[in-house]
N, C-alpha and C positions, 0 to 999 in steps of 0.2 A: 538520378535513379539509384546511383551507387550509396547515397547518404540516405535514400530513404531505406533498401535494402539493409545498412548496418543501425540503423535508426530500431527498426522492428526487433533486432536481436541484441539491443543493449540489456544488459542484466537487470532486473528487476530493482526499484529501489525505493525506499521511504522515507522522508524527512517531515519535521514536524516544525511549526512555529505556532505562536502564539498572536491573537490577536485580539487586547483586552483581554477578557475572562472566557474565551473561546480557545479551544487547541483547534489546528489546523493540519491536520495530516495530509502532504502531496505523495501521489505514488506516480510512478510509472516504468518505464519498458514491459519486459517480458514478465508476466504471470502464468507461468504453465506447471502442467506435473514435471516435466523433466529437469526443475528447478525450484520442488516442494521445499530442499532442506534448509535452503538457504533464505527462499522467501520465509519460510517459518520462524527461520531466527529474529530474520527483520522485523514479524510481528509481533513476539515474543517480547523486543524491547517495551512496547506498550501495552502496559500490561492492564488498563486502565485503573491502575493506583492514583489516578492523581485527581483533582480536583478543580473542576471545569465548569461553569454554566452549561457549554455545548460543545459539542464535538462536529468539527466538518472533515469528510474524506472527499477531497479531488481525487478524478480516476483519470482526467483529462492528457494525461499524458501515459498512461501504461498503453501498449502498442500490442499488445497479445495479452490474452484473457482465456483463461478456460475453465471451467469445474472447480476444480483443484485452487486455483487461484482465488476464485470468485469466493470460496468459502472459508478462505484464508482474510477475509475482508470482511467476511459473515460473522465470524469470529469474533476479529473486532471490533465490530459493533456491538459484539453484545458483551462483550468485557467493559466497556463504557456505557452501562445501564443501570 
């Protein structure tokens, strides 16, 4: 119970791999407003300057979601169009 309680409130975070001529974006923890500036930086890094057949975003692991976040993903999608 105690690990899934600090599970829900891990900081939000993004990492990227490649697979073949696919990016692959993994997110997860917290995506909320009281953690816009930081998630924004994190998107910011992809900026989609790069050159991809296709883009995949996992959400399979972020644990909190809300507005703010959701559109912070919205974002990035359409920078990779």
């Amino acid at each position: 119970m105690v690990a899934e309680a600090q599970e829900l409130q891990q900081p939000g975070w993004l990492v990227s791999s490649r697979e073949g001529d696919r990016l692959v974006l993994r997110a997860g923890g917290v995506w909320v407003v009281a953690k816009i500036a930081e998630l924004d930086q994190l998107v910011a890094e992809f900026d989609g300057n790069v050159s991809f057949s296709s883009v995949r975003i996992d959400l399979s692991e972020v644990s909190q979601l809300d507005t703010s976040g959701a559109m912070l993903f919205y974002r990035m999608t359409k920078a990779f169009k």
